[in-house]
N, C-alpha and C positions, 0 to 999 in steps of 0.2 A: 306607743303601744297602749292597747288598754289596758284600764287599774284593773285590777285580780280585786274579784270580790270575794267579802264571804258568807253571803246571802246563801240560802238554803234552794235549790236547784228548784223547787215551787214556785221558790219566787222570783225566778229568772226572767228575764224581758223577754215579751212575745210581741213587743210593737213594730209595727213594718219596720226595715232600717231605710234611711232618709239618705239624701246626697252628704248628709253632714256625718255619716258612720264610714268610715276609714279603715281600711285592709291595716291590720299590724304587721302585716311584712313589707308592703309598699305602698301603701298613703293613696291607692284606687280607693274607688269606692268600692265599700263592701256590698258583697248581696247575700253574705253567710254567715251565723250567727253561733259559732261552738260553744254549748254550754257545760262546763266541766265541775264537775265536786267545787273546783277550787276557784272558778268563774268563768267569766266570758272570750274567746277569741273570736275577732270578728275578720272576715279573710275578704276579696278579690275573687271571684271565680273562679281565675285562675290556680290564686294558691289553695286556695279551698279543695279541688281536686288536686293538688300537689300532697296537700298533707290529710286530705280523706283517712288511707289504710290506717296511717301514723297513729290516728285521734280516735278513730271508731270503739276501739277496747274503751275508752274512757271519755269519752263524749256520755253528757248524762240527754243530749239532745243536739239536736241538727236543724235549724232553721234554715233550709237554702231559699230565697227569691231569686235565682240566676236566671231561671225562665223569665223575668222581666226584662233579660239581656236580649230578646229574641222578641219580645213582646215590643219594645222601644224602635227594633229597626222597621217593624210592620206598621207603624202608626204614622 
């Protein structure tokens, strides 16, 4: 799982995520980046839209790249 930081939501990471950033529910790779008061969840596509409604009250931010899921099968 990723470490919970306590970095102030400013300074949250806005860098692409890479093959080496990992779904915390199932070790995919991520394409989602939940930034919360209390830190980072980074999901799978999959779970990301699993737990979307769950997070939204308290998501301080929503990085999705999952269009590069559709983007990879065109090239």
């Amino acid at each position: 799982m990723t470490q919970i930081t306590t970095e102030s939501p400013e300074l949250a990471s806005t860098a692409p995520l890479s093959a080496l950033d990992r779904c915390d529910s199932c070790g995919a790779q991520a394409y989602v980046r939940v930034t919360l008061a209390t830190g980072e969840l980074l999901f799978c596509a999959h779970h990301a839209s699993r737990f979307k409604e769950k997070l939204a009250d308290s998501a301080v931010a929503w990085h999705d790249e999952s269009s590069r899921l559709l983007d990879d099968q065109h090239a």
